[in-house]
Every structure is written in structure tokens, then in C-alpha cells.
Residue, then its C-alpha position, 0 to 999 in steps of 0.5 A: x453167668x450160671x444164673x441164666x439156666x435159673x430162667x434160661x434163654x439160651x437158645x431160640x426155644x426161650x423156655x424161661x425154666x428153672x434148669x436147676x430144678x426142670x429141663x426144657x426143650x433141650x432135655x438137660x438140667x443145670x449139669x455138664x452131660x457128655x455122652x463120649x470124649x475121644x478123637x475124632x477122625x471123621x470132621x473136615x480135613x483141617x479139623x481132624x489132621x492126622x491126630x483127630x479132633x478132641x471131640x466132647x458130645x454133649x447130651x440134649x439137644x435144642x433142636x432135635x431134628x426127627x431124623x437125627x443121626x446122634x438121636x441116643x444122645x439127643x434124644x433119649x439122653x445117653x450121658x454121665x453127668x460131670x463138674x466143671x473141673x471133670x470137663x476141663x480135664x477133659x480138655x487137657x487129657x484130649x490135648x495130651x492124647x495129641x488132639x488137634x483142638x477141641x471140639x464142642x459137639x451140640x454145645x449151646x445149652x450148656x454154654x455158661x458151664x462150658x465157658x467156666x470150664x473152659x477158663x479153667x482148662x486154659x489157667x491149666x495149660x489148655x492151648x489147642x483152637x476151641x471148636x463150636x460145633x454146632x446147629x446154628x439155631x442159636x440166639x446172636x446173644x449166646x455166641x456173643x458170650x463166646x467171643x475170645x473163647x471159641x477159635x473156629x465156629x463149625x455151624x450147620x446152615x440145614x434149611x433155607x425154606x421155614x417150610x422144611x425146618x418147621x417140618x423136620x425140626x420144629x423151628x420156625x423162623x430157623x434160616x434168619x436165626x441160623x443166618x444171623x447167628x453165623x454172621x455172628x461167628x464170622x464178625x467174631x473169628x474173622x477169615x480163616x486162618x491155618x498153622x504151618x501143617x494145614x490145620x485150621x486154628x481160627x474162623x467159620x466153616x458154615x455146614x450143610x448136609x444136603x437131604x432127600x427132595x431137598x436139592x433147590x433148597x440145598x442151592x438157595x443156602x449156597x447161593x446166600x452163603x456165597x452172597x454173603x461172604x464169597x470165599x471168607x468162609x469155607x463151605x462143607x457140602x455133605x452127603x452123609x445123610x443117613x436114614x436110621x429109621x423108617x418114615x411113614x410121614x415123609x417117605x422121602x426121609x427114608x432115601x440116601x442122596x444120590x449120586x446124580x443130586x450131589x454132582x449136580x449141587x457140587x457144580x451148582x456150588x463150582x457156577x456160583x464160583x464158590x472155592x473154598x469148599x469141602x466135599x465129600x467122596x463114595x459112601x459116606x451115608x452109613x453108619x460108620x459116621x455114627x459115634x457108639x455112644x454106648x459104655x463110654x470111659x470119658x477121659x477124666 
């Protein structure tokens, strides 16, 4: 399966490079990088519990959205380089610490390795629900490699309109990818499914964090998701967007959603008939939702 990073098509970018000797768009080689390990509190309720998600953030990313909130490790590339067994674990120390599952942050670029790992985690007593944290610009053929390994897929669905997604993230064509990859997810992990404490142990909670000027967009994806799957999925409606830097470009960028956006979304989301949402209370767009990803002691 490693061989594929020899001429890697894991994600829509296609690079067809050699990762064992170059990067692609994604910034990464042909080993595991993680930036930070630890529980989590700050994901959907039935994802975090009271323990915390075991959350693993991969360096790189094959998106890079110009407003990312985790550029240190997206971008400029925070991360220690570990082994597949270093990564596995990983896994198992997260599950001792108590975690409620794990949680694979910004996965796709390294989705052979992370298969091995996992594989391996498990021989060794890994038994906590897999999450797949991710942007959703994925291929359908990468998610279909995670059948019988991934119990929850934890896809954003960011754009519905390619005008903004080629705008503020370089990727055309990014709703039908996104669109097809997370019915992919769903063919695979069915409707969700929770243990006898509330915690989610398998299917799709598809994301989408609402952005500055971008409410009738934001209603065009909840109108298709709804569509698409009524209550078979839940939906997470965010409004943590955070501005992290100053935009000359696109000024609009530069503003929290407010408050008068957001209810009306949420009651848009309540006409369409959609019940099985998350949403989010008081003020969420701050830094505190941002990890430090600086001098990290990975639990190996």
C-alpha cells in the first residue's frame, strides 16, 4: 500500500510525485509527522464525553485553506517525525489515558501509513471507534481504503459555491469532490450508532463552519445535506471562525460571524426540518480553540 506515496494520488491535488524523495502540495514526505497528541475537549459532545477524544494532528495539510486556524502545522510545518510503531503507540497510550476514541486530525496524506499503524495498534489491544477527522477534499478512492478501519467519519463540508472554495483555498470543483467523498463515508459507516453513555461509536457528522459574507452559501450546504441524507447524518453548524491574521485581499476575512448570522442560519437549518444538529453557544471565535502546537511531548 506504501507504494502509492512513490507516485501519490491520495488526495484531488493528484501530485503523482515521489514522496520518498519530494513533497506535494500536502508539504510531507513518506513519514508519519504529528504536531500534538493528547485529549481533546473542545469536539461534538458525543466525540469528546467527559474523558476527551485521543486527538493525533497530523503535520501538512492538502488543502490549506488561506484562513487556517492550525496554520503552524498546516503550513509552516510544526511536527516530529515518527514510525508506524511510534504511531500505534500512540494510539494505545491515548486509549489508557482514558480517551473516548481516536481521532485522526488532517489524515489523508498519510492514509497507508496510517492504516498500518492502525492494524497494528489494534493486534495490540486498540479498541476505542476510529475518527476521521477531515476536510473532505478527498478522492472516493482514499476513503474507500478505510472501509473496516474508520468507525466515524468527521468531515467538513466548507463550500457549496467553487467561487469561494477556488478563492480561499485553491480547489476547484471542491463541493462535488467533498460531496461524493462524504457519501462515501456514509455508504460505509451507515447511521450513527451510540453506547449506552452518549458516545457516538460509528457514522457521519458532516461540519460546516460558517464564514464571514458567506451565509447563503452556508444554507445552500444545509439545504443539500438535508436533501441528501435528512436526519441519517448529524450536522455540526459552527461558528468559531477565527481571524488570525489581517486580510488586505478579502477584508471580509478579517470579521467574526455574528450573532444575527448565526440564528438566522440555525433557524434556516430548524425550517428545513433538519433535527439531528450541533450548535454552538457564546464565544466560540477565540483562541482558545486553537491547539499550542509548540514543545509538544508526544505520548510514545
Amino acid at each position: 500500500m506504501k507504494t502509492i506515496l512513490k507516485k501519490c494520488n491520495l488526495c484531488p491535488r493528484k501530485c503523482l510525485v515521489d514522496r520518498t524523495t519530494t513533497t506535494g502540495v500536502c508539504g510531507m514526505k513518506d513519514k508519519l509527522v504529528v504536531a500534538r497528541a493528547s485529549l481533546h475537549m473542545w469536539e461534538e459532545p458525543c466525540i469528546s464525553g467527559k474523558n476527551g477524544s485521543g486527538t493525533i494532528f497530523f503535520t501538512g495539510c492538502n488543502l490549506k485553506c488561506i484562513f487556517c486556524q492550525n496554520r503552524d502545522i498546516s503550513t509552516q510545518l510544526t511536527g516530529k517525525e515518527i514510525t508506524i510503531e511510534e504511531f500505534s503507540n500512540i494510539c494505545l497510550n491515548l486509549q489508557r489515558q482514558g480517551a473516548n476514541n481516536i481521532n485522526l486530525v488532517t489524515p489523508t496524506h498519510f492514509v497507508p501509513l496510517i492504516i498500518e499503524g492502525l492494524k497494528l495498534a489494534k493486534q495490540q489491544g486498540l479498541t476505542v471507534p476510529i475518527v476521521y477527522n477531515t476536510s473532505s477534499y478527498e478522492t472516493k478512492e482514499t476513503i474507500q481504503m478505510l472501509a473496516g478501519i474508520i468507525d466515524i467519519y468527521l468531515p467538513d463540508l466548507k463550500y457549496y459555491d467553487d467561487e469561494y472554495a477556488i478563492k480561499y483555498s485553491h480547489a476547484p470543483n471542491y463541493f462535488n469532490i467533498a460531496a461524493d467523498a462524504i457519501n462515501e463515508m456514509v455508504r460505509q459507516v451507515g447511521t450513527p450508532q451510540f453506547d449506552e453513555n452518549g458516545m457516538m461509536i460509528k457514522g457521519v457528522i458532516v461540519r460546516h463552519l460558517i464564514m464571514p459574507g458567506l451565509k447563503e452559501d452556508s444554507k445552500k450546504i444545509l439545504k443539500y445535506l438535508y436533501q441528501q441524507y435528512q436526519n441519517d447524518i448529524y450536522i455540526s453548524i459552527m461558528n468559531q471562525y477565527t481571524p488570525i491574521k489581517h486580510f488586505k485581499r478579502y477584508s471580509q476575512l478579517n470579521n467574526k460571524i455574528t450573532q444575527e448570522d448565526y440564528d438566522e442560519i440555525i433557524n434556516y437549518a430548524l425550517d428545513l426540518g433538519i433535527k439531528k444538529a450541533f450548535i454552538q453557544e457564546g464565544d466560540t471565535a477565540n483562541e482558545s480553540f486553537i491547539p499550542d502546537f509548540s514543545n509538544q511531548d508526544l505520548p510514545i
